[in-house]
C-alpha positions as CSV (number, residue, x, y, z in Angstrom):
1,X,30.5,-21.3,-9.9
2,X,31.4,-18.1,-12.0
3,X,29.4,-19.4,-15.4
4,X,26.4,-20.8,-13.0
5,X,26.3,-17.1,-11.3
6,X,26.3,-15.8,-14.8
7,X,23.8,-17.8,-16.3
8,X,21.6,-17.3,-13.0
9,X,21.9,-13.3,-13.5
10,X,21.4,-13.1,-17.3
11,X,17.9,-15.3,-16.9
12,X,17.1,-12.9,-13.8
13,X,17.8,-9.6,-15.6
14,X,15.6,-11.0,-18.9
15,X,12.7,-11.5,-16.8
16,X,12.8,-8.9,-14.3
17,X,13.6,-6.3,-17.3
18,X,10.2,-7.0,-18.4
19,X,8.9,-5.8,-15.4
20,X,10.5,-2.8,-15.0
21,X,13.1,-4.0,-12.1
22,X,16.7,-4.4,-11.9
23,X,18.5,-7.1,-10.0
24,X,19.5,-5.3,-7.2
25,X,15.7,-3.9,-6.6
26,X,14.8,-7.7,-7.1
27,X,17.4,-8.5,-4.3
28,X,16.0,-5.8,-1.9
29,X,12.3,-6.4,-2.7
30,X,13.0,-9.9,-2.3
31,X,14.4,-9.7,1.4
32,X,11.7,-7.3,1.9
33,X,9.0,-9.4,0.9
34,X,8.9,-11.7,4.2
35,X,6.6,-9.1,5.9
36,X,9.7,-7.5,8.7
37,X,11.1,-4.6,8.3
38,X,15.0,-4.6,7.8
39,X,17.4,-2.4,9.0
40,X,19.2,-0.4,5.9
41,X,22.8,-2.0,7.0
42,X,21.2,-5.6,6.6
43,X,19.4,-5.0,3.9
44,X,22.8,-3.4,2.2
45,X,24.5,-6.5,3.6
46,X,22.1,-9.0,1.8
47,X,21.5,-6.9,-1.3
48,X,26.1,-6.9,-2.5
49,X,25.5,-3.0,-1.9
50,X,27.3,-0.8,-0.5
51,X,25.8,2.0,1.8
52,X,25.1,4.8,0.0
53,X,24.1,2.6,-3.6
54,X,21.2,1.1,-1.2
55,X,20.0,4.7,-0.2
56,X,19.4,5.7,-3.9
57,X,18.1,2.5,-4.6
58,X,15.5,2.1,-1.8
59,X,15.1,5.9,-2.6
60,X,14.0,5.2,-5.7
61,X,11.7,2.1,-4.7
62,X,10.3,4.7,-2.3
63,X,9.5,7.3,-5.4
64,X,8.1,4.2,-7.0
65,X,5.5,3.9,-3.7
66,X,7.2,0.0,-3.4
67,X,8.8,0.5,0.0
68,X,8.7,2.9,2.7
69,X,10.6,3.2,6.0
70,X,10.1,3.5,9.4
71,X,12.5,4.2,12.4
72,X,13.3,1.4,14.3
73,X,10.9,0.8,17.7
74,X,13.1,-0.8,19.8
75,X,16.4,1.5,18.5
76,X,15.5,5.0,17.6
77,X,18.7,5.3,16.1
78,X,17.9,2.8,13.2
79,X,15.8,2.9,10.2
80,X,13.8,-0.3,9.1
81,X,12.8,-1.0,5.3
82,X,9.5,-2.3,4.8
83,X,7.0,-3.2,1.5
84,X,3.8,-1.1,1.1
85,X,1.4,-2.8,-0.4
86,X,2.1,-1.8,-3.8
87,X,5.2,-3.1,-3.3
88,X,4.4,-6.4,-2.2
89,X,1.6,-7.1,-5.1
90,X,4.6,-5.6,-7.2
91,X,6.9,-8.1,-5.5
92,X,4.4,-11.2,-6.4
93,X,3.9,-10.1,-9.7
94,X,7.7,-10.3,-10.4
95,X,8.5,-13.4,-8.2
96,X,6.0,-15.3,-10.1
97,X,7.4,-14.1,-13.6
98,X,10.6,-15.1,-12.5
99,X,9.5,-18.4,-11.2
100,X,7.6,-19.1,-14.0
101,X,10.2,-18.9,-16.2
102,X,13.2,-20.8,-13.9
103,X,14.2,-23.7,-15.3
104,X,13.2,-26.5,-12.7
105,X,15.7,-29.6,-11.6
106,X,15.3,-33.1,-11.8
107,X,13.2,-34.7,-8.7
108,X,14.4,-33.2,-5.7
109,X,17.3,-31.6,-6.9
110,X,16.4,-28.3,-6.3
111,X,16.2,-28.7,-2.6
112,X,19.6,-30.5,-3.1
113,X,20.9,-27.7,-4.5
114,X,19.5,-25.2,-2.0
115,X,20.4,-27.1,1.3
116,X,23.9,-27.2,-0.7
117,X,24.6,-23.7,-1.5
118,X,23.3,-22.9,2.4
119,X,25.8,-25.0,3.8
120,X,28.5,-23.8,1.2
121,X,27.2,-20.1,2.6
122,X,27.1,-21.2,6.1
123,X,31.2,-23.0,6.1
124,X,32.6,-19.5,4.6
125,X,30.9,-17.3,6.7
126,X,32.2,-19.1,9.4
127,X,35.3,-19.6,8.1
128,X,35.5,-15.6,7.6
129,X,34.5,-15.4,11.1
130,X,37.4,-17.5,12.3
131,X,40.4,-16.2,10.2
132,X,39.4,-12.3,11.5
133,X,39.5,-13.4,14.9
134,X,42.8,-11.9,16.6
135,X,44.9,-15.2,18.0
């Protein structure tokens, strides 16, 4: 898993380098990039970050006019990330670099490999869950 996690990051870093983005602004734009704003704590969460390296980053994106943010609607106290639209034709620009150049699977492998991984994710979060319960 270490040497696939390697290879996956070196291939992602060649091609987002190109571009101008590292792989931690890929992660953020990518979470970003499904249209709903995010909460900076989820966002952290799904970006390996913690807190205050995701405020300099999304500070940065917001220097670069890619995101902007907004205070939550329904919770005053939170602040949700969100894409302008530079952002987002910056986003598609990049996503399609990177998949252009992503090796593809055999038949149907690659949604093998997806529902896979999910499931791996999904049994050690909830294993996680279980072992911090108190008995």
């Amino acid at each position: 898993m270490t040497r696939a996690e390697r290879l996956v990051a070196r291939r992602l870093q060649e091609v987002l380098e190109e571009h101008g983005c590292s792989l931690d602004a890929w992660r953020v734009l990518s979470l970003l990039s499904d249209g709903e704003g995010h909460p900076m704590t989820a966002v952290a969460e799904a970006a390996f970050l913690p807190p205050p390296t995701l405020t300099k980053l999304v500070d940065h994106l917001v220097d670069q006019n890619h995101v902007y943010r907004r205070v939550d609607p329904l919770d005053r106290r939170r602040i949700l990330a969100h894409l302008t639209p530079r952002g987002e034709t910056y986003w598609r620009r990049v996503d399609r670099a990177v998949r252009d150049r992503w090796p593809a699977l055999s038949d149907g492998d690659d949604e093998l490999l997806e529902a896979l991984l999910r499931r791996l994710v999904a049994t050690l979060d909830a294993s996680a869950e279980t072992e911090s319960r108190p008995a």
